[in-house]
N, C-alpha and C positions, 0 to 999 in steps of 0.2 A: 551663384546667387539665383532666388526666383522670385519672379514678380507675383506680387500680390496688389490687390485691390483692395481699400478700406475705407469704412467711415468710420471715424474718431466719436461721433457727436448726435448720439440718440436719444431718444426719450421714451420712456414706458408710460401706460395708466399709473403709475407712481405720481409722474408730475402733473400737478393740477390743471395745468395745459395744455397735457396729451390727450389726443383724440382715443375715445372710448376700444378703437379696434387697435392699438397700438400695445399688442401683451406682447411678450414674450418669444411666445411660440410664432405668432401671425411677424413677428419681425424678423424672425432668423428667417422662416420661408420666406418671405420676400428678398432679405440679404442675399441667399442661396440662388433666386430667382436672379436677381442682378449681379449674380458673377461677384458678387463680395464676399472674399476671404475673410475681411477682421474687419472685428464692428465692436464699438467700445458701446456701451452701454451707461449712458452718464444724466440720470435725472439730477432733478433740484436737492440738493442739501440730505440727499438719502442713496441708500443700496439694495434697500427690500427686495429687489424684483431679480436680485443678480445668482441668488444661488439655481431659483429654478431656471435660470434663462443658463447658467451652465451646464445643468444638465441636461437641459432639451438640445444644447447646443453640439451635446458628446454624438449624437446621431446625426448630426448634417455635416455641412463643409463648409463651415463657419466657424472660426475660432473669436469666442468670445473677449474680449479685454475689459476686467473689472474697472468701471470709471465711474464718477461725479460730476455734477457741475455744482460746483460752491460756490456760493454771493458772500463776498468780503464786504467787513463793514464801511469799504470804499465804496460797497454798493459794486461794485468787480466783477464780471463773473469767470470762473476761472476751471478750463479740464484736466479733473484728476484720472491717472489711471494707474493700474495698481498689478502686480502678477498675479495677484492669487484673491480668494474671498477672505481669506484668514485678515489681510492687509487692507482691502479697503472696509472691511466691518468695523476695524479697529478705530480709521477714520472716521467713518460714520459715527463710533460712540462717540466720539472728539465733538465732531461737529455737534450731536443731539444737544450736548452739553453749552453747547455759546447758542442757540437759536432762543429767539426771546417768547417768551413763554402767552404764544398767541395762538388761536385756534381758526384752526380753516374753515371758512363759509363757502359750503358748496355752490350754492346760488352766484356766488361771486368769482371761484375761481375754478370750479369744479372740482371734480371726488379726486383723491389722491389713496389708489388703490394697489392691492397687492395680491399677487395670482397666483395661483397654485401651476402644477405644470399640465394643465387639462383647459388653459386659463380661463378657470374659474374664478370670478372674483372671491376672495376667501377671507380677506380683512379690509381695512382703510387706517390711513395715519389720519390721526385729529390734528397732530400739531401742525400748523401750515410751513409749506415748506420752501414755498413761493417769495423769501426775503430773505434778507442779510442779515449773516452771521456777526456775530462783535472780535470775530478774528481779524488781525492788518492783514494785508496783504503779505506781510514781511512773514507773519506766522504764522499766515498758510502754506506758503512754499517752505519753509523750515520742517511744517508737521507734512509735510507729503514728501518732500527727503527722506526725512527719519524713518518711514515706511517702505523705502524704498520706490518710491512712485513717480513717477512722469507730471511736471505742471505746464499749462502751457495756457495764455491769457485767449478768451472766448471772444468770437466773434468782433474784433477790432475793428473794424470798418463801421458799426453801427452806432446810431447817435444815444444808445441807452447802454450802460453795464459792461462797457468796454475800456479798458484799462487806457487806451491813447485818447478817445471822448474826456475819460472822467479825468485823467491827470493831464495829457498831451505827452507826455513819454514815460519809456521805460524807465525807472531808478534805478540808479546801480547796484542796492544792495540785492537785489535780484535777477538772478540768471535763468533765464528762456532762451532755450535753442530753435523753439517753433513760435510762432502767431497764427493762431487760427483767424483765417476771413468767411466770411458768411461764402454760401453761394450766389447771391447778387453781386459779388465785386470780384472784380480782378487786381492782380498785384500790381499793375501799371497806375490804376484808381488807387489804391489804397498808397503808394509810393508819394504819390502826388500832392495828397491829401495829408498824409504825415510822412514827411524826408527822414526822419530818425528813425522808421521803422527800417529802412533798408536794408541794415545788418542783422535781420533777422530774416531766418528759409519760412516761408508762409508756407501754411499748410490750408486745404478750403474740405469743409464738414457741411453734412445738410442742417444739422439742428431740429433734426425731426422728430415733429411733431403731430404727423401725420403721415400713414404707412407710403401713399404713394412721392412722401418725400425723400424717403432712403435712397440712396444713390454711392457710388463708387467712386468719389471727389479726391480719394487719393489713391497715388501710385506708388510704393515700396519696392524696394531690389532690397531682400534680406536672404540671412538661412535658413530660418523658420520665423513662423511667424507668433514672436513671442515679445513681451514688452523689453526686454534686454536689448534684442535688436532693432525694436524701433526707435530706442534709446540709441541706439549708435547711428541711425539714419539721421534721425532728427541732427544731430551733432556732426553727419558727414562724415564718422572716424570707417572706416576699415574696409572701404569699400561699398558700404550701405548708403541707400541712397533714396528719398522720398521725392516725388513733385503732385502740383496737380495735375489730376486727371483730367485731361484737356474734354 
């Protein structure tokens, strides 16, 4: 087995909340910079930003993981991640298709942009992308299956768009082998806070939003570093093994 270091949970100038230096290129250097092997890539309700950040990514030592983060119309928000672009664009059409037909005001939540691999800005999404899908939560984990993709509920410790907040537990007809916690908490805090989380391995992600928040919050024992086996970490099967990075 080898250890790698990862962050699940990043953000591009795609999401209307990322800070303006947060392309592509400027995040893998910095991942590379902080010893991080695999760094999922997961804006708001889109993927735009994912083919050129795979290939800027073939020249460093950063193995990219095609990701999302979707807002269920629980208001939920939840990390997709996917092996390949072929599988999360597919997604993506998915989701374009449930988002309600509202337009982003920059003034309000800023540009949700899209870079070429020089990162140049090169387009912008109009549709805002800043809100909840009209998918359940029940049919987002079914369409991220069908894909083949990794779901796992976002930042659970916080009082907004967190699956234990907005409901108080997990439902059965939903199986998560991981819970992501912000990096302000620890799993002692989050244990305490919600007792039904316990049977669930916590994983902790920056949610970066800003370059100098990328960080290496998690710890993996795989064979390579590819969404199959972090699929097996997260599960515990066959030797693979995830914690946080203390």
């Amino acid at each position: 087995m080898i250890e790698y270091l990862a962050d699940l949970h990043v953000h591009t100038v795609l999401s209307p909340c990322g800070d303006l230096i947060m392309t592509p290129q400027n995040i893998i250097q910095t991942a590379e910079a902080k010893g991080i092997d695999i760094l999922a890539i997961t804006d708001h309700n889109s993927a735009e930003n994912l083919e050129v950040a795979l290939k800027l990514a073939k020249s460093s030592t950063v193995n990219i993981i095609p990701g999302m983060e979707i807002e269920t119309k629980e208001e939920i928000h939840l990390i997709t991640l996917f092996s390949d672009l072929k599988a999360v664009m597919s997604f993506q059409k998915l989701v374009y298709s449930h988002l309600p037909p509202v337009d982003n005001d920059e003034e309000v939540f800023g540009p949700q942009l899209i870079t070429d691999e020089k990162d140049q800005f090169i387009d912008r999404i109009e549709q805002l992308l800043l809100i909840s899908t009209d998918l359940s939560l029940e049919e987002t984990v079914a369409e991220v299956e069908k894909r083949g993709g990794i779901i796992f509920p976002a930042h659970v410790d916080k009082k907004e768009y967190s699956i234990l907040t907005s409901l108080g537990f997990i439902p059965e007809e939903v199986n998560f082998s991981v819970l992501e916690i912000s990096k302000f908490c620890s799993q002692i805090e989050l244990y305490n806070k919600f007792p039904t989380a316990e049977s669930y391995r916590l994983i902790k992600s920056s949610d970066a939003h800003y370059i100098s928040d990328i960080a290496p919050h998690i710890k993996f024992k795989l064979k390579a570093p590819i969404l199959s086996e972090i699929n097996l970490a997260f599960k515990g099967d066959k030797d693979r093994k995830v914690v946080i990075n203390k």
